[in-house]
Backbone as CSV, one residue per row, in Angstrom:
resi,resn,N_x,N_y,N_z,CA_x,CA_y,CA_z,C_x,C_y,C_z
1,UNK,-7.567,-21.656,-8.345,-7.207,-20.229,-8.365,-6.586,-19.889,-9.699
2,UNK,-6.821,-18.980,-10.469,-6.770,-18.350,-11.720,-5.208,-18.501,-12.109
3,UNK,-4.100,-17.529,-10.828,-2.505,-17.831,-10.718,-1.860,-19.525,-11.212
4,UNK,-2.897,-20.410,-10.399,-2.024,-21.694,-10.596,-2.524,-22.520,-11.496
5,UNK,-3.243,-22.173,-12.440,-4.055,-22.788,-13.680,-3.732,-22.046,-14.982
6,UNK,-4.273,-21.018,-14.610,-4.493,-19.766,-16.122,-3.294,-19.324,-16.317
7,UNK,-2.280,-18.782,-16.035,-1.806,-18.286,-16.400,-0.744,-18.711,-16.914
8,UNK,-0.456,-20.204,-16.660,0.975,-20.934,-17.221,0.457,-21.279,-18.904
9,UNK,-0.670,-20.834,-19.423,-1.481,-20.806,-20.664,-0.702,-19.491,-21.222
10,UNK,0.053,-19.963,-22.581,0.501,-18.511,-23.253,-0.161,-18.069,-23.835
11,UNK,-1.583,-18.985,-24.105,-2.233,-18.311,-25.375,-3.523,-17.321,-24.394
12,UNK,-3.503,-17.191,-22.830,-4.222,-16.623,-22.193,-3.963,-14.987,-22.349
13,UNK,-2.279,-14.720,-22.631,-1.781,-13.506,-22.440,-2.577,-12.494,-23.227
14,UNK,-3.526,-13.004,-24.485,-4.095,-12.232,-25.213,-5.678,-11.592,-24.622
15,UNK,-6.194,-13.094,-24.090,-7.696,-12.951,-23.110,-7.603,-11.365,-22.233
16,UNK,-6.425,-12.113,-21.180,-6.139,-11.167,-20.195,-6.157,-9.566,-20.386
17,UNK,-4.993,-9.389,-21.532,-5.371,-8.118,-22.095,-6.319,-7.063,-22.709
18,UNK,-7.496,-8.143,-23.307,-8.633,-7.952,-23.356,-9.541,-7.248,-22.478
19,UNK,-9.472,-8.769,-21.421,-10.489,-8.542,-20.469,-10.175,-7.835,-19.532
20,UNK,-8.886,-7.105,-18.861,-8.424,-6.991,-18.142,-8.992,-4.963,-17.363
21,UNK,-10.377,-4.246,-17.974,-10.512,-3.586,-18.030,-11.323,-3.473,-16.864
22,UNK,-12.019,-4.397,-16.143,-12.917,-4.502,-14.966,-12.739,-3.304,-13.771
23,UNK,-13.182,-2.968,-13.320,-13.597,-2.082,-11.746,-13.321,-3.233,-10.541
24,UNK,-12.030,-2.410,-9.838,-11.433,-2.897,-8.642,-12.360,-3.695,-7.327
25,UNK,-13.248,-2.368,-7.576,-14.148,-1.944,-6.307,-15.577,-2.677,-5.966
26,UNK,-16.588,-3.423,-5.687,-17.938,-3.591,-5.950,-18.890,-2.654,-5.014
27,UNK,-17.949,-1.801,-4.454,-18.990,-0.785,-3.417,-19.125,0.617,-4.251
28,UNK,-19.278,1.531,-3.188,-19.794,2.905,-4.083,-18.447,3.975,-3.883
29,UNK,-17.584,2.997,-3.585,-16.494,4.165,-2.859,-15.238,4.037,-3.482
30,UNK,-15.076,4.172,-4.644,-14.001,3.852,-5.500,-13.186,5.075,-5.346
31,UNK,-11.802,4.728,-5.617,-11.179,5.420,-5.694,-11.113,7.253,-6.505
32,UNK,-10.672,8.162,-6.418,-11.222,9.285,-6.808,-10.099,9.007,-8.277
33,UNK,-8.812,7.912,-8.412,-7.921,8.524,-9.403,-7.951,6.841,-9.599
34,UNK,-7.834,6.402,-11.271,-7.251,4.683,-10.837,-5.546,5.417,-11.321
35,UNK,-4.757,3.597,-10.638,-3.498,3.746,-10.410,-2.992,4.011,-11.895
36,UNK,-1.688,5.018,-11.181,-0.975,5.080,-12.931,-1.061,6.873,-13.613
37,UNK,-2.335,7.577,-12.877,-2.716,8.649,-12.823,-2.192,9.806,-11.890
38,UNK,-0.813,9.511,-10.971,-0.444,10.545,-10.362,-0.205,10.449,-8.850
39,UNK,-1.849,9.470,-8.055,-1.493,9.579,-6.841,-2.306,10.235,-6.371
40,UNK,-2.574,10.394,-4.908,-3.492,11.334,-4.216,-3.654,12.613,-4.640
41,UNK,-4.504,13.305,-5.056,-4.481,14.790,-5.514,-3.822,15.292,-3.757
42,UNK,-2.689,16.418,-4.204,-2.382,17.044,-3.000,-2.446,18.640,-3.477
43,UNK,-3.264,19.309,-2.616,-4.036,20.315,-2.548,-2.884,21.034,-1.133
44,UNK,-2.344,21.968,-1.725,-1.736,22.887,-0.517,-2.710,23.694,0.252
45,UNK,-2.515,22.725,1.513,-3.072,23.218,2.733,-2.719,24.192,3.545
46,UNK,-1.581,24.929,3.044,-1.224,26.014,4.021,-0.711,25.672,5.257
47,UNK,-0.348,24.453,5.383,0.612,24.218,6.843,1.384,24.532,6.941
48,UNK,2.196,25.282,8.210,3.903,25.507,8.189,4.119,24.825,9.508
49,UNK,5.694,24.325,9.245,6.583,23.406,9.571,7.261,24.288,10.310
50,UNK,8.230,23.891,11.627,9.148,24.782,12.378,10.204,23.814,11.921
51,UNK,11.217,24.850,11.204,12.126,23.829,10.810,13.351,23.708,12.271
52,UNK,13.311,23.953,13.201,13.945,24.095,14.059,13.413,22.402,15.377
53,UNK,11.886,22.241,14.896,11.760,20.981,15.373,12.466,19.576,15.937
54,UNK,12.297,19.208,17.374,12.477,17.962,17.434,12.662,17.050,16.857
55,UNK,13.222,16.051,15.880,13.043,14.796,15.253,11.967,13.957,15.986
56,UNK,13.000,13.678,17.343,12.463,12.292,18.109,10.792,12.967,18.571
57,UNK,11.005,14.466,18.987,9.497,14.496,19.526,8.192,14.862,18.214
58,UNK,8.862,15.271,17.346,8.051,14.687,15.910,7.675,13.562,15.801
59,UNK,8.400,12.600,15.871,8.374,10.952,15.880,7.590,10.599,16.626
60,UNK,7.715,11.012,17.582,6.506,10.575,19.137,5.369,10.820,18.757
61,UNK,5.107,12.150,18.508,3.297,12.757,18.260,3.250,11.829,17.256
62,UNK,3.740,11.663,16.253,3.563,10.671,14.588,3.117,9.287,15.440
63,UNK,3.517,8.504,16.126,3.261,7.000,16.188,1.915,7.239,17.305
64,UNK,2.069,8.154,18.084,0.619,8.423,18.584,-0.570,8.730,17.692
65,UNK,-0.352,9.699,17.084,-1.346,9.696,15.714,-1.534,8.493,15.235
66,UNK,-0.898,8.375,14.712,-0.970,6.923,13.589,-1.748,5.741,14.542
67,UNK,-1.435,5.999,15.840,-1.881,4.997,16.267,-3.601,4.963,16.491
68,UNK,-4.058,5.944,16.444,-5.642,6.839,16.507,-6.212,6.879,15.341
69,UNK,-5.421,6.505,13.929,-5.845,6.685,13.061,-7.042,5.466,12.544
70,UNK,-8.740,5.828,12.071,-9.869,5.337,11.773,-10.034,4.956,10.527
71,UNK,-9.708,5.925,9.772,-9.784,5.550,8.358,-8.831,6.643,7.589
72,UNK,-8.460,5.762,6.035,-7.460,6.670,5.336,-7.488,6.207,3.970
73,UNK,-6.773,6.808,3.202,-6.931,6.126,1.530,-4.716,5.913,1.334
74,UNK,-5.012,5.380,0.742,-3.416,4.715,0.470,-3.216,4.282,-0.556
75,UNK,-1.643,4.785,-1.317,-1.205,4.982,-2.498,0.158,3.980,-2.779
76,UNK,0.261,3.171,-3.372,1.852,2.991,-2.992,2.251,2.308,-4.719
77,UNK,3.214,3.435,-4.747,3.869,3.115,-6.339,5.312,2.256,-5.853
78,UNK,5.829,0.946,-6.825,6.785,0.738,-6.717,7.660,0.771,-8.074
79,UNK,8.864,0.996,-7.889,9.820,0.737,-8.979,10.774,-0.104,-8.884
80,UNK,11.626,-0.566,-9.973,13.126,-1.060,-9.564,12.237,-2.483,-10.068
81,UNK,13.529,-3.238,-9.062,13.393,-4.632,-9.467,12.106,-5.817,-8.811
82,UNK,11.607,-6.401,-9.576,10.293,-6.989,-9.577,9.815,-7.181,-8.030
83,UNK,8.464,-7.306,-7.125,8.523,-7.804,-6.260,7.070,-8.339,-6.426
84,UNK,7.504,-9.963,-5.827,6.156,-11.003,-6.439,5.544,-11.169,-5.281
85,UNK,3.656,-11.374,-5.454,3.037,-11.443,-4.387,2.359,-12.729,-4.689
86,UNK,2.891,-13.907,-5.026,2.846,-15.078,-5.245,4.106,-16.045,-5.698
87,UNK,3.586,-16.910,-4.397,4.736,-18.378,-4.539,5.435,-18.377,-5.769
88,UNK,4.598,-18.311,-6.637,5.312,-19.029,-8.269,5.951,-17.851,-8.450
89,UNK,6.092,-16.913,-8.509,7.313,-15.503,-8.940,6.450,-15.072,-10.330
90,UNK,5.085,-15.368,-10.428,4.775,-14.779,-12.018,3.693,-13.584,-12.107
91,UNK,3.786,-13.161,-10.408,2.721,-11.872,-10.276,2.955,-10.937,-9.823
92,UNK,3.799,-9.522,-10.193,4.784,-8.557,-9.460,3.860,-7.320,-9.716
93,UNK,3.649,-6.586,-8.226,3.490,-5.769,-7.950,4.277,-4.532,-8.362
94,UNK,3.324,-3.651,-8.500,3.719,-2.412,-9.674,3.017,-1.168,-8.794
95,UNK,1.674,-0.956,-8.382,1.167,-0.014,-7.715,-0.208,-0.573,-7.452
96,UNK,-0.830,0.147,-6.093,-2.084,-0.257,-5.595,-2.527,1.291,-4.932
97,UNK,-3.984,1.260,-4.550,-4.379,2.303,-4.390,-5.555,1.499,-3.522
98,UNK,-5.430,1.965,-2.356,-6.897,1.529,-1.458,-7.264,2.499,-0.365
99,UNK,-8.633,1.752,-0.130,-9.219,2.800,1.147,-8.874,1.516,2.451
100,UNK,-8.577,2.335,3.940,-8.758,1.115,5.013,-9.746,1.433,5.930
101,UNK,-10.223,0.599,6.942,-11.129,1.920,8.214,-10.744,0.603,9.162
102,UNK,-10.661,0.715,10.167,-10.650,0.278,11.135,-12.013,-1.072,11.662
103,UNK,-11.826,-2.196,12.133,-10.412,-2.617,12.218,-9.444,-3.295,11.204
104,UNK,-10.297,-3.870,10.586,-9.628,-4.692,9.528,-10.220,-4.819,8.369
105,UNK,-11.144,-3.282,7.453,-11.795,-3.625,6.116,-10.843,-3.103,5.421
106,UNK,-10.397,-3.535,4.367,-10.075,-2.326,3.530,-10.261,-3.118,2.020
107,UNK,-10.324,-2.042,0.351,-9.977,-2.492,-0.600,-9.276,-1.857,-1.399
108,UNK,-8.861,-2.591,-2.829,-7.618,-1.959,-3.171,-7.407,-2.413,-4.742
109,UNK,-7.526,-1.655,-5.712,-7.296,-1.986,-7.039,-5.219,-1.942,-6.844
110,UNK,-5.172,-3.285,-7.883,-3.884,-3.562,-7.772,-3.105,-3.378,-8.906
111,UNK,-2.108,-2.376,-9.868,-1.409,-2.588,-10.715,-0.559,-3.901,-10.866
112,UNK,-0.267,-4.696,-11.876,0.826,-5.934,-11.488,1.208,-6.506,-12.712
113,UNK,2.251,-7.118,-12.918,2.804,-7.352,-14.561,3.009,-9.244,-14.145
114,UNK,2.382,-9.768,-15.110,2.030,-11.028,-15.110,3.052,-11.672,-15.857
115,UNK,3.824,-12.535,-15.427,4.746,-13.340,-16.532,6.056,-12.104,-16.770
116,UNK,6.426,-11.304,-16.078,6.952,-9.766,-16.762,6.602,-9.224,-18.083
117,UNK,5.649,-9.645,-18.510,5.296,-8.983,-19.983,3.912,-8.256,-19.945
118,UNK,2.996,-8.727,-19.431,1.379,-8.772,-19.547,0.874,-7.835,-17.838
119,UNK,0.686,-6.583,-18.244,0.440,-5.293,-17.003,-1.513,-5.382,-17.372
120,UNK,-1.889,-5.452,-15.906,-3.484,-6.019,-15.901,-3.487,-5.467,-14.286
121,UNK,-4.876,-5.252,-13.910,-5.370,-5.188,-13.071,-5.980,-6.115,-12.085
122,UNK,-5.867,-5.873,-10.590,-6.484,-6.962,-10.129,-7.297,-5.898,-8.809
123,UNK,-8.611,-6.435,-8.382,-9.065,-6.012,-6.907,-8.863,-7.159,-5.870
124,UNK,-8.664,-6.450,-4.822,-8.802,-7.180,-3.658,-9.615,-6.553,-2.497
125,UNK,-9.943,-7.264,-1.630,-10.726,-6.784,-0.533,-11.056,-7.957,0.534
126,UNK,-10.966,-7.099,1.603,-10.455,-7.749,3.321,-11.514,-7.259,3.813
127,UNK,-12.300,-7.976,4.396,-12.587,-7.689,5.976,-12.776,-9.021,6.832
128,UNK,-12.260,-8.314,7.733,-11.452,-9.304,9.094,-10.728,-10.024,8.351
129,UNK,-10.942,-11.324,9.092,-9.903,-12.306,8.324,-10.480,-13.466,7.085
130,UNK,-11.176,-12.505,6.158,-11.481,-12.940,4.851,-10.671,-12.046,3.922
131,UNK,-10.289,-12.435,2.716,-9.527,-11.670,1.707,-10.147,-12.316,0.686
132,UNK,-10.384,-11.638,-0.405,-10.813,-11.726,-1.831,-10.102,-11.506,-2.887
133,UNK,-9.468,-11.782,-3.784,-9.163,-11.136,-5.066,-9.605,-11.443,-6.451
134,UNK,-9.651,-10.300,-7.549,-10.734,-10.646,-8.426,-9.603,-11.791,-9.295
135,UNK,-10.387,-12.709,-10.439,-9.976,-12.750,-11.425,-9.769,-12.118,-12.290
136,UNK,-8.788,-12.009,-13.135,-8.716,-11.029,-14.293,-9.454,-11.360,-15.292
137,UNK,-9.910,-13.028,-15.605,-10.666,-12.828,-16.894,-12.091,-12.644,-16.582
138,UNK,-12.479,-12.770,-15.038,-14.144,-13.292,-15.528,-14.314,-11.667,-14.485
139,UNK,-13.323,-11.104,-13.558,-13.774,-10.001,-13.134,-14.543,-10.244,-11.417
140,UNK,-14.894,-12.043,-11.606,-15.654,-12.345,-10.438,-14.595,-12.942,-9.337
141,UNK,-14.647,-12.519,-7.766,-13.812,-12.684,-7.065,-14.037,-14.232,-5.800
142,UNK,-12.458,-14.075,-6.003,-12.167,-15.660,-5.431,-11.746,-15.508,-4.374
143,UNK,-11.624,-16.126,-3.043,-11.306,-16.838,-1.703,-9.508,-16.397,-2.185
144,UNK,-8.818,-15.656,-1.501,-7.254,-15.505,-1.237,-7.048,-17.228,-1.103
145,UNK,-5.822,-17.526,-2.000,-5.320,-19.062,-1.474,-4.203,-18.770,-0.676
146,UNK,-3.804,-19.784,-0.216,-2.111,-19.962,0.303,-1.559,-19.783,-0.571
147,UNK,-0.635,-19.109,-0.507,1.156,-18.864,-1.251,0.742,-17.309,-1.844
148,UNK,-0.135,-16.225,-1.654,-0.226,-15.153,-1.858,-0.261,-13.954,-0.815
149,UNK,0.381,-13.418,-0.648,0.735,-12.397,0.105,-0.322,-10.712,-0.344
150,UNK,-1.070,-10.769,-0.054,-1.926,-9.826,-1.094,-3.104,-9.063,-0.010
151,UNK,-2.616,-9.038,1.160,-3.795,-8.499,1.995,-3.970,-7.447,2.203
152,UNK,-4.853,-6.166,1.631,-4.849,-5.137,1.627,-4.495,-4.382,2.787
153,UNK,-5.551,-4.573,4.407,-5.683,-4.364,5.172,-4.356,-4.302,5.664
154,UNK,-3.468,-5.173,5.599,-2.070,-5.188,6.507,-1.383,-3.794,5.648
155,UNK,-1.507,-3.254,3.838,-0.579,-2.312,4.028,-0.979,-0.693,4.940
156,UNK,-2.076,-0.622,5.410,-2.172,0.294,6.609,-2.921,-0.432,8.125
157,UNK,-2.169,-0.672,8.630,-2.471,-1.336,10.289,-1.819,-0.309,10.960
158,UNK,-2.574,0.335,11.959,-1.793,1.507,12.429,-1.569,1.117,13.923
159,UNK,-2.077,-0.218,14.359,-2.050,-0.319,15.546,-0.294,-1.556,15.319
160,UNK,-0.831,-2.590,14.603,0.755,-2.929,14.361,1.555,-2.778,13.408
161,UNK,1.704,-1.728,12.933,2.448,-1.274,11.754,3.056,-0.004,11.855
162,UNK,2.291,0.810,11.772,2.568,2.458,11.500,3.371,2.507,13.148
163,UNK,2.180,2.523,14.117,2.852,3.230,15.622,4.205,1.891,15.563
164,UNK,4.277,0.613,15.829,5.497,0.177,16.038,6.566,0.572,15.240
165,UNK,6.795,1.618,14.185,7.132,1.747,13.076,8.120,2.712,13.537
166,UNK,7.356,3.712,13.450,7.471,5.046,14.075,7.948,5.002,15.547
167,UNK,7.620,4.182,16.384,8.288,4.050,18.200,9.176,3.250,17.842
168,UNK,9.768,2.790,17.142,10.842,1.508,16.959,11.763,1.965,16.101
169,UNK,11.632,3.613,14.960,12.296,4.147,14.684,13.887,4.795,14.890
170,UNK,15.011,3.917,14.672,16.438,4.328,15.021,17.009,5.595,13.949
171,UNK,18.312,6.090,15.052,18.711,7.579,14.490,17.781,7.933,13.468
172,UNK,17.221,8.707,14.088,15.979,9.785,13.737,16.413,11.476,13.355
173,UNK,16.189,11.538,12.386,17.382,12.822,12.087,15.857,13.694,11.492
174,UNK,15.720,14.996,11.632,15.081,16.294,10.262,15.976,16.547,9.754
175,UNK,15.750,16.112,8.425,16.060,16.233,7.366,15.864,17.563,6.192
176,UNK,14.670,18.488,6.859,14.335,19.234,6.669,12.550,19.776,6.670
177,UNK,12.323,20.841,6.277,10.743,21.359,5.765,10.365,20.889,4.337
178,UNK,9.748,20.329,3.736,9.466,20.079,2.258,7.942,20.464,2.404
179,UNK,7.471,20.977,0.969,6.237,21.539,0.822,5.927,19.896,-0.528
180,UNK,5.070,19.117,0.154,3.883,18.280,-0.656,2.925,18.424,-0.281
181,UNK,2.248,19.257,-1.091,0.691,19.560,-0.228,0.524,20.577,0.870
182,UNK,1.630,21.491,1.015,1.816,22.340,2.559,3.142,21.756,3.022
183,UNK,3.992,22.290,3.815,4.795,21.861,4.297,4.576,20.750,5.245
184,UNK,5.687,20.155,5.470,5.899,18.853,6.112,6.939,18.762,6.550
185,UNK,7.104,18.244,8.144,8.647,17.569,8.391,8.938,15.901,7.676
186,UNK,10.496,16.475,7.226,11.040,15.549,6.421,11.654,14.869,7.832
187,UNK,11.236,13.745,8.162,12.171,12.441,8.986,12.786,11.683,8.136
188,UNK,14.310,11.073,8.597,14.753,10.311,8.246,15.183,9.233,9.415
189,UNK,14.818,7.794,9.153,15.684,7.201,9.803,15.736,5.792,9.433
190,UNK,15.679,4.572,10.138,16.043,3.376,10.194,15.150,2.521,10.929
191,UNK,14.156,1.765,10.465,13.109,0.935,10.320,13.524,-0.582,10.397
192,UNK,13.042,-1.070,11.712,13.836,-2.413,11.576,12.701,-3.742,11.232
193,UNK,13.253,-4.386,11.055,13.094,-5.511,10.048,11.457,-5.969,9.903
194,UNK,10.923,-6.235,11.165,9.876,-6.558,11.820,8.581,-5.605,11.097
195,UNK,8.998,-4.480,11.287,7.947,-3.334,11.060,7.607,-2.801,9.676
196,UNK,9.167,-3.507,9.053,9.296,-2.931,7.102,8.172,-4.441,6.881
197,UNK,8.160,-5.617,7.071,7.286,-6.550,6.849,5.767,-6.601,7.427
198,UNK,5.910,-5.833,8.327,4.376,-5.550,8.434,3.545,-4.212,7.352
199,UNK,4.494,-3.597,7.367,3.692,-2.254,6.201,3.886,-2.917,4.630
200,UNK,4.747,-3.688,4.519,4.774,-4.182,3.097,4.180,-5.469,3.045
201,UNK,2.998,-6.102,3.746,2.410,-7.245,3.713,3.257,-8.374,3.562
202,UNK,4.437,-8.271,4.316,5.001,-10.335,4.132,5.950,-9.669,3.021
203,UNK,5.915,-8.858,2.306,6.427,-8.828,0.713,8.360,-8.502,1.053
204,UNK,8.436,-7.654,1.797,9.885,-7.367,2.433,10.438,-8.188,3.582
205,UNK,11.264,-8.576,3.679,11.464,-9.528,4.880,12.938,-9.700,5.037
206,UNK,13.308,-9.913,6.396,14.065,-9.733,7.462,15.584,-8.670,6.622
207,UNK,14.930,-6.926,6.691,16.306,-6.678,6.521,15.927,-4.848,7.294
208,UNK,16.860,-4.130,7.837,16.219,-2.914,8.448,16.477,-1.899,6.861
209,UNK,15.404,-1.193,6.673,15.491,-0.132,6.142,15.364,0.936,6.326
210,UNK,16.452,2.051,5.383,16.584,3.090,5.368,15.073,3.611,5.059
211,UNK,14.329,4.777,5.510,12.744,5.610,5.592,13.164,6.646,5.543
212,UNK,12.380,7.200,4.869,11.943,8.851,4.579,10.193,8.968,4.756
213,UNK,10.402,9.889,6.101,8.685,10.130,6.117,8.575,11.570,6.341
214,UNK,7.133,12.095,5.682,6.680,13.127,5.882,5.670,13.458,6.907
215,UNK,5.458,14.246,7.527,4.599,14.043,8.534,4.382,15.738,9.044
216,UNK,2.744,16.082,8.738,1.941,16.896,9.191,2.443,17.423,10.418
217,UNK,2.694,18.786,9.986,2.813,19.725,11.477,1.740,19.822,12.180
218,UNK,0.753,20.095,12.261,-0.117,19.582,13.032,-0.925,18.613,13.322
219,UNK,-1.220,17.829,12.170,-1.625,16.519,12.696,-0.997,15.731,13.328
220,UNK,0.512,15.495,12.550,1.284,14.907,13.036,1.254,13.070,12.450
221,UNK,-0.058,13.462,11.221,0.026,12.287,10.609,0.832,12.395,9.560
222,UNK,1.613,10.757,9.155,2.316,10.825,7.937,1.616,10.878,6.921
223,UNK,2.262,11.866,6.058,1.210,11.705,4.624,2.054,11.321,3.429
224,UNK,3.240,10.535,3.931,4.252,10.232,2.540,5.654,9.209,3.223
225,UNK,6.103,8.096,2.565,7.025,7.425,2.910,7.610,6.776,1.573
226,UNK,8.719,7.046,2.084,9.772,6.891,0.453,10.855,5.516,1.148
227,UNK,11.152,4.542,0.448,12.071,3.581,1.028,12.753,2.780,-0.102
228,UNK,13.887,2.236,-0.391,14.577,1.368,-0.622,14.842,-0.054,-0.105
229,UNK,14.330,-1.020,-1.069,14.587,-2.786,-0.225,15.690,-3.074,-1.142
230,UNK,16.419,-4.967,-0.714,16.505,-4.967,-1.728,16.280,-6.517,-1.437
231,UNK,15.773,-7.063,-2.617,15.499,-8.678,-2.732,15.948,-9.292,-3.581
232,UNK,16.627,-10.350,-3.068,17.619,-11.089,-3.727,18.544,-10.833,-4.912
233,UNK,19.189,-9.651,-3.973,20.450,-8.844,-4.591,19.822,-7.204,-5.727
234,UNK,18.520,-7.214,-5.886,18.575,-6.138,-6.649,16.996,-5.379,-5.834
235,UNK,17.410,-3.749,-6.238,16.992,-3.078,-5.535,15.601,-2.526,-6.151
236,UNK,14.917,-2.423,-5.341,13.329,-2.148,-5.594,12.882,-0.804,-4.683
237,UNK,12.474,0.817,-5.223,12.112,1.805,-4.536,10.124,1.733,-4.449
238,UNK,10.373,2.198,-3.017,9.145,2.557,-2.979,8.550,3.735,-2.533
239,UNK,7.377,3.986,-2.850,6.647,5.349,-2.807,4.950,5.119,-2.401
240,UNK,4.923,5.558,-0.591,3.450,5.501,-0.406,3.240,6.793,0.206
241,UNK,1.820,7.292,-0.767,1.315,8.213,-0.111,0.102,7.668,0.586
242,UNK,-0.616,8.981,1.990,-1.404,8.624,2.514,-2.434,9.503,2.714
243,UNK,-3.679,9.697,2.736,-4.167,11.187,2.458,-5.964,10.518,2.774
244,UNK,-7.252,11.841,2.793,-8.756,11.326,3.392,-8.592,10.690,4.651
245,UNK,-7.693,11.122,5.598,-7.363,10.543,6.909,-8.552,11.387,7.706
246,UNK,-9.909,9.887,7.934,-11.140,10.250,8.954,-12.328,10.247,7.727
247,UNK,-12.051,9.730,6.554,-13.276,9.981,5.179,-14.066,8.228,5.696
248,UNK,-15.309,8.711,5.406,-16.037,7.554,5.716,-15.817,6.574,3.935
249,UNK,-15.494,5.768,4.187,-15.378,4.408,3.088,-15.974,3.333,3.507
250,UNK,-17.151,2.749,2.335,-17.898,1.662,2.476,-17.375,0.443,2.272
251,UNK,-16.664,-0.182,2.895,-16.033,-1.405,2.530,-16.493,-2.764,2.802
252,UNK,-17.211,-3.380,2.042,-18.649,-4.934,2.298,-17.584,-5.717,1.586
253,UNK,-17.976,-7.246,2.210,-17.519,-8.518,0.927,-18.076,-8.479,-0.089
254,UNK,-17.133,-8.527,-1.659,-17.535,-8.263,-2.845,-19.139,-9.122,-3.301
255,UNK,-20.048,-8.566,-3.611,-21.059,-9.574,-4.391,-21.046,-10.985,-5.098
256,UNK,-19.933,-10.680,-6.088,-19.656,-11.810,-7.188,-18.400,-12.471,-6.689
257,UNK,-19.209,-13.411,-5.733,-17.592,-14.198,-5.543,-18.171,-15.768,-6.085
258,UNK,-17.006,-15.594,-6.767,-16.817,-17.386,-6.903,-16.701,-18.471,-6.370
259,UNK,-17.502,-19.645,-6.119,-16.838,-20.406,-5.136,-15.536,-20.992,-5.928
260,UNK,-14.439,-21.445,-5.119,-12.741,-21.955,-5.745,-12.579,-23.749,-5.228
């Protein structure tokens, strides 16, 4: 695997940068923005919010939705302090952008800073219980090894993720109406431990966090979640949007895979 060979090479840092220009995707359904560009275009839909709303019965319709949900596209920027999606600590996640559909395809061009110096791209792609991710120099994709945490599909699982998320949700407060894209109820609450590690793939682990979600007055789907971790003493924010909730996405095992 490319991680436990290539990259402990300093004189690779130059290749990488080079080569590092490749397409996430090998299907026809690439993303409409690559990462780094903004995020889901949000187009005001003209929804209004009763700001006088339920929390908890907001919360309810939300984990029912979510739980119905077929397909969606997903955004998630992080900041703050590094968070590595490999054993060795030399591959930190920065931002990803993927499509999912039900039950278990999804893919996902990956922002990520290599060594903390060297920012490159990587794809990945799931279906069922196969995972792929590309190499950065040759572009051609390899078999997921052990010690990488990198499975697209788990950051939207709506059957164990989102609805346990949302039904497992403590002090549940509105926070208010906010207009992203149309208005939205602002939820706030407290996400326990179990459920922050299932939406963040393995990457967060055993601590409850503070959530901020937005969530469609009438759909009642979330289309935005804002959170704070913190790992091993320093703090890392995150930012996922969610948006094309029901868009058909072609998601196949990549062509060019390598055998490893």
């Amino acid at each position: 695997m490319f991680a436990t060979a290539s990259l402990v090479v300093a004189g690779l840092a130059f290749v990488l940068a080079v080569a590092a220009g490749f397409g996430a995707f090998d299907g026809d359904d690439e993303p409409d923005a690559a990462p780094g560009d903004g995020g889901i275009e949000l187009e005001d839909d003209g929804a209004v919010a009763d700001p006088s709303a339920d929390a908890v019965e907001v919360t309810r319709q939300a984990a029912a939705a979510m739980g119905e949900v077929g397909s969606v596209e997903f955004r998630l920027e992080r900041d703050g302090a590094p968070v590595f999606i490999d054993e060795f600590r030399r591959i930190a996640l920065d931002s990803l952008r993927g499509q999912f559909t039900v039950p278990t395809r999804a893919q996902a061009e990956l922002e990520v800073t290599i060594e903390g110096n060297l920012a490159t791209r990587l794809g990945a792609v799931a279906v069922d219980d196969e995972v792929w991710i590309s190499n950065p120099v040759t572009g051609d994709f390899e078999v997921l090894s052990a010690g990488y945490d990198i499975d697209p599909s788990k950051f939207f699982d709506p059957q164990n993720g989102w609805r346990p998320l949302l039904a497992k949700l403590a002090g549940v407060t509105l926070a208010g109406v906010d207009d992203r894209g149309g208005e939205r109820y602002h939820i706030s609450g407290t996400a326990p431990a179990a459920q922050v590690s299932e939406i963040t793939v393995g990457l967060v682990e055993g601590q409850d966090v503070e959530v901020d979600l937005w969530v469609h007055p009438s759909t009642y789907l979330v289309t935005a979640a804002e959170f704070e971790t913190v790992i091993d003493g320093e703090r890392s924010q995150w930012v996922l949007e969610l948006g094309r909730y029901g868009d058909t996405f072609v998601i196949e095992p990549p062509e060019n895979v390598r055998p490893t």
